[in-house]
LONU-710145 format. One line per field, with one value per residue (C-alpha): residue in three letters; residue number from 1; z negated, y negated, x negated. Coordinates in nm, 2 decimals. Each point is the difference from the previous one (the first is absolute). Last residue first. Example, Ala and Ser with C-alpha at 12.3 -4.5 7.8 and 13.67 -1.06 7.14 Angstrom:
# LONU-710145
r [SER;ALA]
k [2;1]
z [-0.71;-0.07]
y [0.11;0.34]
x [-1.37;0.14]
***
This chain:
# LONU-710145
r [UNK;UNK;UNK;UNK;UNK;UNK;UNK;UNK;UNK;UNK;UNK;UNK;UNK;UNK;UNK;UNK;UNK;UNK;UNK;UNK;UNK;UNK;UNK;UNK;UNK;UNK;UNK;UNK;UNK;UNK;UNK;UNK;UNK;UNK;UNK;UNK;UNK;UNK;UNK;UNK;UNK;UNK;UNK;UNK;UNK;UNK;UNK;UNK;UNK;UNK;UNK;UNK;UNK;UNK;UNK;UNK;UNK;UNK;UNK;UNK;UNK;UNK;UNK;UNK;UNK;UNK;UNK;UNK;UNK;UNK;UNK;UNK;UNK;UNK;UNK;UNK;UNK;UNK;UNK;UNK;UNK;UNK;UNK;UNK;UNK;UNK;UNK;UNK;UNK;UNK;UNK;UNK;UNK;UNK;UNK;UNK;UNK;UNK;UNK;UNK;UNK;UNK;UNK;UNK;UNK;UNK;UNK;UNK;UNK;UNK;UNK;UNK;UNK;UNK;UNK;UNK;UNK;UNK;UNK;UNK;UNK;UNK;UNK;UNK;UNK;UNK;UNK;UNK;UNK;UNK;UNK;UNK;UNK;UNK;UNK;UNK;UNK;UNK;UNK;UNK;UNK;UNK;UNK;UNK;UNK;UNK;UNK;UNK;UNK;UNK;UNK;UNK;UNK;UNK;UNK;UNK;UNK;UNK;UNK;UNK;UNK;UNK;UNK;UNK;UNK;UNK;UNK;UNK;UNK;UNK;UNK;UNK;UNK;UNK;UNK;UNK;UNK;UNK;UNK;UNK;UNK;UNK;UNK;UNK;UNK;UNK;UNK;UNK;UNK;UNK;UNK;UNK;UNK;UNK;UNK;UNK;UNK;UNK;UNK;UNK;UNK;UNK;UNK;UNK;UNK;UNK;UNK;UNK;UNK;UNK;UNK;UNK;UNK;UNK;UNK;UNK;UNK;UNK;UNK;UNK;UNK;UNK;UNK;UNK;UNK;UNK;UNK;UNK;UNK;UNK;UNK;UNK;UNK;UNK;UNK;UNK;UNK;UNK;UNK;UNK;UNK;UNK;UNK;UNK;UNK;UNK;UNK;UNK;UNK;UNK;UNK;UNK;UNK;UNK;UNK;UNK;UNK;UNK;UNK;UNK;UNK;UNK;UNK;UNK;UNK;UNK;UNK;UNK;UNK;UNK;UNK;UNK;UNK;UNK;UNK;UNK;UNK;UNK;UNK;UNK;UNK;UNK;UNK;UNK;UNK;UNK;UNK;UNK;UNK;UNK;UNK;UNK;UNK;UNK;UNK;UNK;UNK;UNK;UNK;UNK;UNK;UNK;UNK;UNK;UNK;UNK;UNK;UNK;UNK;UNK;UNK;UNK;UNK;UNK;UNK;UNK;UNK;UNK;UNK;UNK;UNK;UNK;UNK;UNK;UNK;UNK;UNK;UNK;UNK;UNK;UNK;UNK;UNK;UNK;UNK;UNK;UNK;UNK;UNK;UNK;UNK;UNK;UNK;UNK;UNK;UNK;UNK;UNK;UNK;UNK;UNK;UNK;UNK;UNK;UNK;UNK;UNK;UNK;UNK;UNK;UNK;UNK;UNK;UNK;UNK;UNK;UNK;UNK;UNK;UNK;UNK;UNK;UNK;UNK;UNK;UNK;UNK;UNK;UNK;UNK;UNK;UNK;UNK;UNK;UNK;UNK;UNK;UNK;UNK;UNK;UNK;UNK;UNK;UNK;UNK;UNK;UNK;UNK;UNK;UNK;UNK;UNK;UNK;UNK;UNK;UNK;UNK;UNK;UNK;UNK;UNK;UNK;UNK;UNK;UNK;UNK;UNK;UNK;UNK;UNK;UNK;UNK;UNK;UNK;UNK]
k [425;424;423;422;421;420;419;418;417;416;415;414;413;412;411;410;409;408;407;406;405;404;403;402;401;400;399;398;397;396;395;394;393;392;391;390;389;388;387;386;385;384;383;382;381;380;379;378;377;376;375;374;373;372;371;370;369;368;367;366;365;364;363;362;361;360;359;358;357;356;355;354;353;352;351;350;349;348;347;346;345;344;343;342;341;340;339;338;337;336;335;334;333;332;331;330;329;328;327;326;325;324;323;322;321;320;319;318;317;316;315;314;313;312;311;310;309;308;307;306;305;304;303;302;301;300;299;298;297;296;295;294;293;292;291;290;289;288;287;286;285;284;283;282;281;280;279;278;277;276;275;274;273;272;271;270;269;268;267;266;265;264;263;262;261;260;259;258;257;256;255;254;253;252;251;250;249;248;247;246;245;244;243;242;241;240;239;238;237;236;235;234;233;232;231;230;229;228;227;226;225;224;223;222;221;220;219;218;217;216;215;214;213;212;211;210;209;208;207;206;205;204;203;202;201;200;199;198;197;196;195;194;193;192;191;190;189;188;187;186;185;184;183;182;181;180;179;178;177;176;175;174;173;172;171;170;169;168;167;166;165;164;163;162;161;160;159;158;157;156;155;154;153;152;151;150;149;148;147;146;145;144;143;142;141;140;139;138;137;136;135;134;133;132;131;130;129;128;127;126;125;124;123;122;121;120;119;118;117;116;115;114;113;112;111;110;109;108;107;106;105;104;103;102;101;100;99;98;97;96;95;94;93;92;91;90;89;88;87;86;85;84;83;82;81;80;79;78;77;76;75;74;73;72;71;70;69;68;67;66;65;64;63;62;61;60;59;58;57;56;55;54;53;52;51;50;49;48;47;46;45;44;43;42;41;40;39;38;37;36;35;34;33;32;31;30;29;28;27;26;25;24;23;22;21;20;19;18;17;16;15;14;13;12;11;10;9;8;7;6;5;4;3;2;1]
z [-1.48;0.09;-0.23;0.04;0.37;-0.04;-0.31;0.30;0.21;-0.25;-0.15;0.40;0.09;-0.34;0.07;0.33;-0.10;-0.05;0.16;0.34;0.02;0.27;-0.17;0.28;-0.10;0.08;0.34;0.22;0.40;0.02;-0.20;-0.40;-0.11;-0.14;-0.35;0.03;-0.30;-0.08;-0.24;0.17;0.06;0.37;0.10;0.32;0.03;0.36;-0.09;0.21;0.14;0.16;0.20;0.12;0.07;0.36;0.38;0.09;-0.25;-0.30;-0.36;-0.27;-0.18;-0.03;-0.22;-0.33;-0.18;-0.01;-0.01;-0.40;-0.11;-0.30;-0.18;-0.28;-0.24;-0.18;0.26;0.02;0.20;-0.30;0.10;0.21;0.10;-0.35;-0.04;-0.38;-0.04;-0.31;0.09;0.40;-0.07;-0.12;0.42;-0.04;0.28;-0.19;-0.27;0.21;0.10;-0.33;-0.12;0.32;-0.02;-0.38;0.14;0.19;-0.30;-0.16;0.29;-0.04;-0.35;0.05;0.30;-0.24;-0.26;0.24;0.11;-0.37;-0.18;-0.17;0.28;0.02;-0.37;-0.02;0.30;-0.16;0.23;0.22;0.26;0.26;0.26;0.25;0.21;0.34;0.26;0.30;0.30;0.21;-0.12;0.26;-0.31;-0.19;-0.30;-0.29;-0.21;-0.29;0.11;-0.11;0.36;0.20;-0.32;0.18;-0.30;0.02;-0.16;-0.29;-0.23;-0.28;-0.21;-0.38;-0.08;-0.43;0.07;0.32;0.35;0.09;0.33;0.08;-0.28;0.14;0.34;-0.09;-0.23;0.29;0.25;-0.19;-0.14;0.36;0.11;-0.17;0.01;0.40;0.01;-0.16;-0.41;-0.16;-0.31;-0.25;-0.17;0.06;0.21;0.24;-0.03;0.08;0.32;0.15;-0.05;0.22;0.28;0.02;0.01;0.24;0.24;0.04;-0.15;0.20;-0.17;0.21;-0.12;0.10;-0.21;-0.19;0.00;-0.33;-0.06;-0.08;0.11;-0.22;0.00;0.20;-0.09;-0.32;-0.27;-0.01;-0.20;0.02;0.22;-0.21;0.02;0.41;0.01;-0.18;0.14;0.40;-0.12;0.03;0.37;-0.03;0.20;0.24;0.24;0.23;0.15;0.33;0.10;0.26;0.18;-0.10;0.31;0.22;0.32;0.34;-0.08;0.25;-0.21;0.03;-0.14;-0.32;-0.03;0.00;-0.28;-0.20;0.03;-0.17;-0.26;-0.05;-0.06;-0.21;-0.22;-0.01;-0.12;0.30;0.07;-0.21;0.01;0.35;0.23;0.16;0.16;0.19;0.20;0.10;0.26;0.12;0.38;-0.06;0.13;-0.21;0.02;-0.23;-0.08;-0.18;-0.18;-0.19;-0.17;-0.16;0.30;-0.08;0.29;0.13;0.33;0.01;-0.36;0.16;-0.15;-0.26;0.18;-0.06;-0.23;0.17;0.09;-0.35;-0.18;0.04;-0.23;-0.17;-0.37;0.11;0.07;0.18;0.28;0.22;-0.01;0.21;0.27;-0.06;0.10;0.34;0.14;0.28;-0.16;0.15;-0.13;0.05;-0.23;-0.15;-0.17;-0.10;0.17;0.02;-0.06;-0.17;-0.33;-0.22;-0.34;-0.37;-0.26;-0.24;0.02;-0.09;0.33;0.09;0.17;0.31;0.06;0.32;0.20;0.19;-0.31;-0.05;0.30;-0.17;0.16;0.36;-0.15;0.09;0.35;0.04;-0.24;0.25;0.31;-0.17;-0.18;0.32;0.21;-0.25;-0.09;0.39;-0.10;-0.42;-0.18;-0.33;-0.11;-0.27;-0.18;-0.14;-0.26;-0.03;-0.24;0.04;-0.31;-0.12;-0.22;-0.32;0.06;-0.03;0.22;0.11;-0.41;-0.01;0.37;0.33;0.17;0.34;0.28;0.32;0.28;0.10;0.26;0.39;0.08;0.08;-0.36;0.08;0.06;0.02;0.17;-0.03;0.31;0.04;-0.35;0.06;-0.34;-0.05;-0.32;-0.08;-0.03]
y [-1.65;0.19;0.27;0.04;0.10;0.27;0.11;0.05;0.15;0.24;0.04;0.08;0.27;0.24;0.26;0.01;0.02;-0.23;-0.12;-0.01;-0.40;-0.23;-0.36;-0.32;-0.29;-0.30;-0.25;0.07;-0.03;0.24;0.32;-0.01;0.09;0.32;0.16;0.37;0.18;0.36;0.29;0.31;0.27;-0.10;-0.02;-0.22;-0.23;-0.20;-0.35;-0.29;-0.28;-0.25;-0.35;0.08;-0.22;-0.19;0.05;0.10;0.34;-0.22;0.20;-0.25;0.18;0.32;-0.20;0.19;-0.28;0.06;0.35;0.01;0.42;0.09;0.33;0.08;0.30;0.13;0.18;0.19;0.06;-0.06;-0.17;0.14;-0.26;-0.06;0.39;0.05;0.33;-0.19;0.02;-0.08;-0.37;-0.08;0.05;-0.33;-0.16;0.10;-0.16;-0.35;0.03;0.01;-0.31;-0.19;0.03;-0.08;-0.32;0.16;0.17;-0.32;-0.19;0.29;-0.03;-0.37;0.05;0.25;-0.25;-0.28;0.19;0.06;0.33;0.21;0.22;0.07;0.06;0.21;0.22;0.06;-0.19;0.10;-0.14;0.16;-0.21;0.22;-0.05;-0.16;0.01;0.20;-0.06;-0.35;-0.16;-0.30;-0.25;0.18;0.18;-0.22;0.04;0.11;0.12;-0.27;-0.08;0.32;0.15;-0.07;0.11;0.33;-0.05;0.20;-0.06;0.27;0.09;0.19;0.09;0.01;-0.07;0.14;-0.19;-0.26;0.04;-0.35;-0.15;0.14;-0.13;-0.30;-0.01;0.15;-0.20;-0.37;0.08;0.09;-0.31;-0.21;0.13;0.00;-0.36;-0.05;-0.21;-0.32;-0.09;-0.23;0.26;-0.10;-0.26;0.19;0.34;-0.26;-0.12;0.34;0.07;-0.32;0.09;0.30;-0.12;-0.22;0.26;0.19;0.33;0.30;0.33;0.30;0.33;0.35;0.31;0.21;0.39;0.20;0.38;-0.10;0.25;0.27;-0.01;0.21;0.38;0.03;-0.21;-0.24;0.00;-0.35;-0.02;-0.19;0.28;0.04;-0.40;-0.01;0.27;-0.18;-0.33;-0.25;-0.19;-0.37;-0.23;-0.26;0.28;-0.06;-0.31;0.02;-0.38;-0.17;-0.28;-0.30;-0.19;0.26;-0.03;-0.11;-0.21;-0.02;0.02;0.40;0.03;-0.22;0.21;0.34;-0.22;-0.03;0.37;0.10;-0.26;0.11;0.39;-0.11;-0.23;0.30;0.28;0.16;0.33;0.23;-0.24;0.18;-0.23;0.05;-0.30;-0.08;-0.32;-0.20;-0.22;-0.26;-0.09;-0.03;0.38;0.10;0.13;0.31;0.01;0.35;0.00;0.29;-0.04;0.25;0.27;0.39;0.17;0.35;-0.15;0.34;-0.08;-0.29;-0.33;-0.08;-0.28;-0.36;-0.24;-0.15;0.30;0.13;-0.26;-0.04;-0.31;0.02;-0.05;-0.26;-0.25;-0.27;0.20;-0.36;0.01;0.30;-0.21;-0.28;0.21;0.09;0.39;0.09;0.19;0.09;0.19;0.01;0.27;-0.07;0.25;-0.10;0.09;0.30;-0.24;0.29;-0.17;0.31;-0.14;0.15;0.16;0.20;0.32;0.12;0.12;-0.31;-0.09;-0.16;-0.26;-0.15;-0.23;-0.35;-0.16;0.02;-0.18;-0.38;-0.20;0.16;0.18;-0.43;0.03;0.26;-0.11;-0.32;0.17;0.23;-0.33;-0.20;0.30;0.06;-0.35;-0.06;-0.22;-0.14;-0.16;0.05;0.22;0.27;0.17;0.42;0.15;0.31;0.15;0.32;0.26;0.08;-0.30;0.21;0.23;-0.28;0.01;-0.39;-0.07;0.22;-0.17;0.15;0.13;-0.02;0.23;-0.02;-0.21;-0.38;-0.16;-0.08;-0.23;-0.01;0.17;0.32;-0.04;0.33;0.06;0.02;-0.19;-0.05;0.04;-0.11;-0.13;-0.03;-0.18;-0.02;-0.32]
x [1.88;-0.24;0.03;0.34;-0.03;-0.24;0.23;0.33;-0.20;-0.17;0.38;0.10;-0.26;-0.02;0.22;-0.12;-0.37;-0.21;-0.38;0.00;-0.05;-0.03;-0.09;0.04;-0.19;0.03;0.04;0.25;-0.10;-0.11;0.10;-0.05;-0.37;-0.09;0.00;0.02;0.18;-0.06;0.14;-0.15;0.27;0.11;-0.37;-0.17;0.27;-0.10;-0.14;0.18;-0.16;0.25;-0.01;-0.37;-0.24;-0.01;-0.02;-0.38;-0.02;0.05;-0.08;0.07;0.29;-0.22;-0.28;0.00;0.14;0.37;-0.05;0.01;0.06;0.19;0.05;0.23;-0.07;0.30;0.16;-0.29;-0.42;-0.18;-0.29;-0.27;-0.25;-0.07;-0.14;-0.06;-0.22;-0.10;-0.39;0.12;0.10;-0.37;-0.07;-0.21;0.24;0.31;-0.16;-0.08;0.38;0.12;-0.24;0.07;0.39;0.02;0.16;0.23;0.13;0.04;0.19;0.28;0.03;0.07;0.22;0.19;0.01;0.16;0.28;0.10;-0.09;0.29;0.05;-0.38;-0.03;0.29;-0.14;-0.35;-0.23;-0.32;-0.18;-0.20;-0.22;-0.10;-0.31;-0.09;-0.29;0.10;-0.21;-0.01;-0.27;-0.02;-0.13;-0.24;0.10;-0.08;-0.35;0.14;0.35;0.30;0.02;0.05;0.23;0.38;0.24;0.22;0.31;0.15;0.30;0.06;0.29;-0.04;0.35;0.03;0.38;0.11;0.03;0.23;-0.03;0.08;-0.17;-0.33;0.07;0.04;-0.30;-0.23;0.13;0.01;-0.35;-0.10;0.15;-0.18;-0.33;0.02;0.12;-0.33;-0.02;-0.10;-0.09;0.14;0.25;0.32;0.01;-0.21;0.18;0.32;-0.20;-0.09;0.38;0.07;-0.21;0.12;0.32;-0.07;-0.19;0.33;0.01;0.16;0.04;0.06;0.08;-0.06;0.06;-0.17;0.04;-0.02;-0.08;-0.38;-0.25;-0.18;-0.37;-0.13;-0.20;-0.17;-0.08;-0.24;-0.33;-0.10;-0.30;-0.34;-0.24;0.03;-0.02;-0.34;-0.14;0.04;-0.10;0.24;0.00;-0.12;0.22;-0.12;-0.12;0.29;-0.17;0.22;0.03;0.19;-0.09;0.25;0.10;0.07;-0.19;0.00;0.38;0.28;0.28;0.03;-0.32;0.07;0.30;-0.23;-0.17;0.31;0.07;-0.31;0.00;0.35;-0.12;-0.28;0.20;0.29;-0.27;-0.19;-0.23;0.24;0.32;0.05;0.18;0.37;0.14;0.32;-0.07;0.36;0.06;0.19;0.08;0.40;-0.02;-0.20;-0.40;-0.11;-0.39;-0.05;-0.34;-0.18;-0.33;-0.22;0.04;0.04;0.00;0.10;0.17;0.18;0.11;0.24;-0.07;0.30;0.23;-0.15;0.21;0.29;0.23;-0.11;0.05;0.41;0.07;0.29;-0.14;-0.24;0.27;-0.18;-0.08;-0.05;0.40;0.06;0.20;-0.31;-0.28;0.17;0.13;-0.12;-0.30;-0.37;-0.27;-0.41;-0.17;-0.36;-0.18;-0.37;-0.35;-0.22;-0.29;-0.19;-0.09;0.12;0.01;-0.01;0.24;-0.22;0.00;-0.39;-0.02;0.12;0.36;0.14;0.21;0.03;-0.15;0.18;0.05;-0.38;-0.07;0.12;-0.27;0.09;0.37;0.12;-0.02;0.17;0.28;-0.05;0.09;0.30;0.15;0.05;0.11;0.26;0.07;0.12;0.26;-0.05;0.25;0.15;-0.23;0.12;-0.29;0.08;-0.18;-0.14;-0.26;-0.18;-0.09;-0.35;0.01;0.12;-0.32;-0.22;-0.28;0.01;-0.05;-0.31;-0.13;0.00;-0.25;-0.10;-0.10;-0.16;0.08;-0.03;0.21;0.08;0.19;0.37;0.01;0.30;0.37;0.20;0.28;0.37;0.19;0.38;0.16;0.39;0.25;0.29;0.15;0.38;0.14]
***
């Protein structure tokens, strides 16, 4: 069934109260260059009549504590990425469909999925702003709806942006307040002196790097919660300790994948993720912290080694670079990555390196507006050269994880397929 649908009302929803002004800075992480992009996802309710007018009251509500969403981004002389608190508000657009939840199948299939009639349509120039958030609230006909969201990763990682939507959802229950106050605290990170990062830039060469000729493909890969359950147990068995769903599949992915390709002897491959750091910091962030607060965990493997490994020796290698977490992330800290010019936030950007991002724990799945959690969250593919796989959780009412990958090209698609389902059996 094809999918139409009507934007009635664009405006702009400012703090119902009014806030502070003045600038803010943002952290070393939060200034980033790679996290000067949006993200979008879309969250599929169920049920929800009237969720427009719901959500629009208590997004108002909830840009009181949280009135640096409601800025913009602004720059010192010194041009570092800093905020405007001007109350200027966020986008929000209103939209309607006939069609019901159900005819489109909850936008299961990610692949078909039109995004740009559910995600907010670009703000026209004439309205010359930039906001940080971007909402579209569609309602169906069967009384579903669906939220389209664009959010700049600049003032938010994924914890910070579901912290922020979860206490909006705490507003539109009925609640004064949001249950965790939020934090801003984005001095937590010492900034390298100014000589000492000059001295230590790689000389580059000139002009852009080339870009990849390749484009991935999507695939879905569903894994029940058994199954999971019953590879955590053989690592068990095997070893005596136990392991996350999250390292298992990732070794699962990353070999899979690997085998599929079939790349050249002597191949170096690489697997990164980007690890939550709030807790491992010395003291820990405080709770409400919602800026970005991650960093990369890079592993490397010669291909021969990887396609030789067992399941069970990639979660191993994979546990031990997460254990040397702390000690990477407390150099990173003491800027002793800038005397080698080595930049971990800037991984080789190939066919040979594999990213993987866990959403399953970010909190998305728990946001409830007044009518329940949502049956579906579904990341938007940001790149269609950057080998990624998103782990989620599988639609309500299943229960397991749901893996949606961009990561292979054609030629590749059906042997990863076919080695993602070897593996678990």
């Amino acid at each position: 069934m094809a999918l139409s649908v009507i934007r009635s009302k664009r405006s702009l929803v400012k703090p119902s109260e009014q806030t502070p002004t003045g600038i803010l800075d943002l952290s070393v992480l939060d200034r980033i260059p790679v996290l000067r992009v949006n993200t979008r996802t879309l969250h599929v309710f169920k049920h929800g009549l009237g969720a427009a007018t719901v959500i629009r009251e208590a997004l108002s509500g909830a840009l009181v504590p949280y009135y640096p969403l409601a800025g913009r981004l602004t720059q010192s002389k010194q041009g570092h990425l800093q905020i405007q608190c001007s109350g200027d508000g966020v986008w929000f657009v209103e939209a309607s469909s006939s069609c019901t939840l159900h005819s489109l199948n909850y936008f299961d299939d990610v692949q078909s999925i039109p995004c740009d009639h559910l995600l907010p349509d670009p703000i026209p120039e004439t309205e010359n702003i930039d906001p940080l958030v971007q909402m579209q609230v569609t309602q169906f006909a069967c009384g579903g709806y669906v939220i389209g969201l664009i959010f700049c990763h600049s003032i938010c990682d994924g914890l910070g942006a579901a912290q922020f939507l979860n206490a909006v959802g705490e507003l539109a229950r009925g609640a004064e307040k949001p249950s965790i106050e939020p934090v801003w605290y984005r001095d937590f990170f010492p900034p390298p002196s100014q000589q000492t990062a000059v001295a230590a830039l790689p000389n580059l060469p000139p002009g852009p790097p080339p870009m990849p000729d390749y484009r991935l493909e999507h695939a879905n890969i569903d894994i029940p919660i058994d199954q999971i359950h019953q590879l955590k147990r053989e690592f068990q068995e095997a070893t005596g300790q136990t392991c996350s769903a999250f390292e298992i599949v990732a070794a699962g992915f990353w070999s899979s994948r690997t085998r599929a390709i079939n790349f050249k002897p002597n191949t170096e491959v690489n697997l990164v993720f980007f690890a939550n750091c709030r807790q491992i910091l010395d003291p820990p962030l405080p709770k409400g912290f919602y800026g970005n607060c991650f960093f990369p965990v890079t592993i490397k493997a010669s291909f021969e080694s990887l396609i030789q490994a067992s399941l069970i020796d990639v979660v191993k290698l994979i546990q031990e670079s997460k254990a040397n977490l702390p000690v990477e992330f407390a150099k990173y800290l003491k800027g002793e990555h800038l005397k080698d010019g080595q930049n971990p936030f800037a991984p080789p950007l190939a066919y040979t390196t594999l990213f993987i991002s866990d959403w399953s724990r970010l909190g998305f799945n728990q946001v409830d507006y007044q009518w329940g959690p949502p049956v579906h969250v579904v990341p938007i593919q940001g790149s269609s050269i950057i080998p990624v796989g998103i782990l989620g959780s599988l639609p309500l009412p299943n229960k397991g994880i749901r893996l949606m990958t961009w990561s292979v090209e054609e030629a590749h698609r059906h042997a990863f397929l076919d080695q993602m389902a070897s593996w678990r059996n």
